[in-house]
C-alpha positions as CSV (number, residue, x, y, z in Angstrom):
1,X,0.1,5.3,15.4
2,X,-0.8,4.7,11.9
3,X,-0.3,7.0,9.1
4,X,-2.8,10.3,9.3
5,X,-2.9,13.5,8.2
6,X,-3.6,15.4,4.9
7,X,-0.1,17.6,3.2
8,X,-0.6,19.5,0.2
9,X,2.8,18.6,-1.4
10,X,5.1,19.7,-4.4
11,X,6.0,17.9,-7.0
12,X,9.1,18.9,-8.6
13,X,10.7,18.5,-11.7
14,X,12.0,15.1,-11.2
15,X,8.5,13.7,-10.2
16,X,9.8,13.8,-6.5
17,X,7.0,14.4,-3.4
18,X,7.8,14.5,0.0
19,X,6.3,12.3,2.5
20,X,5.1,13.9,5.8
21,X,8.7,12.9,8.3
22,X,5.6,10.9,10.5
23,X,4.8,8.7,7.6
24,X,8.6,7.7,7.6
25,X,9.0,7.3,11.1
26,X,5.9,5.0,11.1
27,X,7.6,2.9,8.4
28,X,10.8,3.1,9.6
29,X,9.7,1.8,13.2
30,X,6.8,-0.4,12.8
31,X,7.5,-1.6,8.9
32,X,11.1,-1.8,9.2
33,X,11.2,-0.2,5.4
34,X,12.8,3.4,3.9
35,X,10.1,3.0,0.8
36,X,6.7,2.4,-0.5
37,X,5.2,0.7,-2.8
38,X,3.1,3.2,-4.6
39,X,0.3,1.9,-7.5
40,X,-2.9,3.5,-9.9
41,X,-5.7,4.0,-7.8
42,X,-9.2,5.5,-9.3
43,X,-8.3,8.6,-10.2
44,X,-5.0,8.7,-8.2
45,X,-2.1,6.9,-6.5
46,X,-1.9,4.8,-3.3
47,X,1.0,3.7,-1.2
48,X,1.6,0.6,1.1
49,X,4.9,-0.7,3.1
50,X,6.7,-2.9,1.0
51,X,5.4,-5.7,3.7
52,X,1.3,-5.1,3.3
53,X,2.0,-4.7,-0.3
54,X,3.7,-8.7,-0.7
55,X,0.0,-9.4,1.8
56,X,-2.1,-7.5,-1.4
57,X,-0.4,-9.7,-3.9
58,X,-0.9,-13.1,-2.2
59,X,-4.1,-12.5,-1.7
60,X,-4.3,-11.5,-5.5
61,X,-2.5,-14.7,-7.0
62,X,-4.6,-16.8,-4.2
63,X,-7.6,-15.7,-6.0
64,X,-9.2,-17.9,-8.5
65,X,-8.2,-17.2,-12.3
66,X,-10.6,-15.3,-14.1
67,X,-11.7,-11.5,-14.9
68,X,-11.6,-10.2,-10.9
69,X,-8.1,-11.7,-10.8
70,X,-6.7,-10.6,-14.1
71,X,-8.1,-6.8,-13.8
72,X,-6.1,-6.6,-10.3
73,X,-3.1,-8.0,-11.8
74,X,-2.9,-5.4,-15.0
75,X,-4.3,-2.0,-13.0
76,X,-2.9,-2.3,-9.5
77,X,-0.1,-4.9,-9.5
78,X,1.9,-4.6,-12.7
79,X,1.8,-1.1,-12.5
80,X,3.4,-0.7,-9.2
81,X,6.5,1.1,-8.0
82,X,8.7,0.3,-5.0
83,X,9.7,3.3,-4.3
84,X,13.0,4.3,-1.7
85,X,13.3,7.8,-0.2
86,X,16.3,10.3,-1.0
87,X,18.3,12.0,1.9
88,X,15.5,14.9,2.1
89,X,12.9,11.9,2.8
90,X,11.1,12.4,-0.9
91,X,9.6,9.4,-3.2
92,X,10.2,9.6,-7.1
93,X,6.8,8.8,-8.7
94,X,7.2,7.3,-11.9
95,X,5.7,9.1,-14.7
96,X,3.3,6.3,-16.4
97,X,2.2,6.9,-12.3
98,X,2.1,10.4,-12.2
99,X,0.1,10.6,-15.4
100,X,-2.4,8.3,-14.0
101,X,-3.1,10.9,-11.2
102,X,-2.5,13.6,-13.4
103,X,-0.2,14.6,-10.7
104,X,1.4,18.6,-12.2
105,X,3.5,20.5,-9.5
106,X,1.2,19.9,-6.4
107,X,-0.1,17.1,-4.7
108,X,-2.0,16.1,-1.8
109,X,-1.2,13.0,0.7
110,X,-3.4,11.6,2.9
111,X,-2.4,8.9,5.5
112,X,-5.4,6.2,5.8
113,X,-4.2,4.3,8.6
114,X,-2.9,1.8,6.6
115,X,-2.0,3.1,3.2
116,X,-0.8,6.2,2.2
117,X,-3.0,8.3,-0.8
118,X,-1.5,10.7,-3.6
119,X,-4.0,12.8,-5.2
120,X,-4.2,15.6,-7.9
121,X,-5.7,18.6,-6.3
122,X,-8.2,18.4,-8.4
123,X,-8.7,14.6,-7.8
124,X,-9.1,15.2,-4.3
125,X,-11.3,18.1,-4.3
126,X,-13.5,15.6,-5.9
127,X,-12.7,12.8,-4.3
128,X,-13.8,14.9,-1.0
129,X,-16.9,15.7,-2.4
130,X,-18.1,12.2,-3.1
131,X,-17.2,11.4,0.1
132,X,-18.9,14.1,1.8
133,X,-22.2,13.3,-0.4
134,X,-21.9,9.7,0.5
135,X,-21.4,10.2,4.1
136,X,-24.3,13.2,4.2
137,X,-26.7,10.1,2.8
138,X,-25.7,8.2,6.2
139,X,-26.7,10.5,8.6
140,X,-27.8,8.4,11.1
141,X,-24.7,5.9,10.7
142,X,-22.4,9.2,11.4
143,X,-24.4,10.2,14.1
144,X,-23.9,6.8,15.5
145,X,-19.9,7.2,14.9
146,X,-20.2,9.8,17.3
147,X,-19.6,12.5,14.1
């Protein structure tokens, strides 16, 4: 199993969310790990296993100096969080990171497999609808998919 599923989510006064007790398990059995490493994503937040995340950043520092390499550094690698769950299996979100997603007292996680997304509601509402659009333009490619 990977992670899956979509949770709408509270956020509460400390900047704690919970993460769906599936998501844990997964990392607790396959990745070994109690936390994620949670960084600035377009409009929101994404998560990895500390273990894919230390994969993200070789590949990052492997890559050859310049503009690609810099930009990945400051948006998606200095601003990430390792981030250890509490007794009641919730994630503290740092604030410069729930600013970023304009995270308020609700959220939404979504489990892509390999990553784990924290959106606004808003943020995914339109995130959702892009999608959609995008995947309405490929008809034949979903059709093909089986969808």
């Amino acid at each position: 199993m990977k992670f899956s599923g979509e949770y709408n989510v509270s956020v509460d006064s400390k900047g704690r969310i919970s993460i769906p007790a599936s998501f844990r398990d997964e990392l607790r059995v396959v990745y070994k790990s109690e936390s994620l490493v949670v960084t600035r994503f377009k409009q929101g937040l994404v998560a990895y296993p500390p273990s894919c995340w230390e994969e993200i950043c070789a590949k990052v520092l492997a890559m050859p100096l310049g503009r690609q390499r810099e930009a990945n550094l400051r948006n998606r690698i200095a601003p990430a969080k390792e981030c250890t769950f509490n007794a009641q299996g919730r994630i503290q979100i740092p604030q410069s990171l729930r600013d970023h997603a304009g995270l308020g007292k609700e959220a939404v996680v979504i489990g892509m497999f390999e990553k784990v997304e924290i959106w606004s509601q808003q943020a995914h509402a339109a995130i959702t609808a892009e999608s959609e659009t995008l995947l309405d333009e490929n008809a034949q490619e979903q059709a093909e998919l089986g969808f």
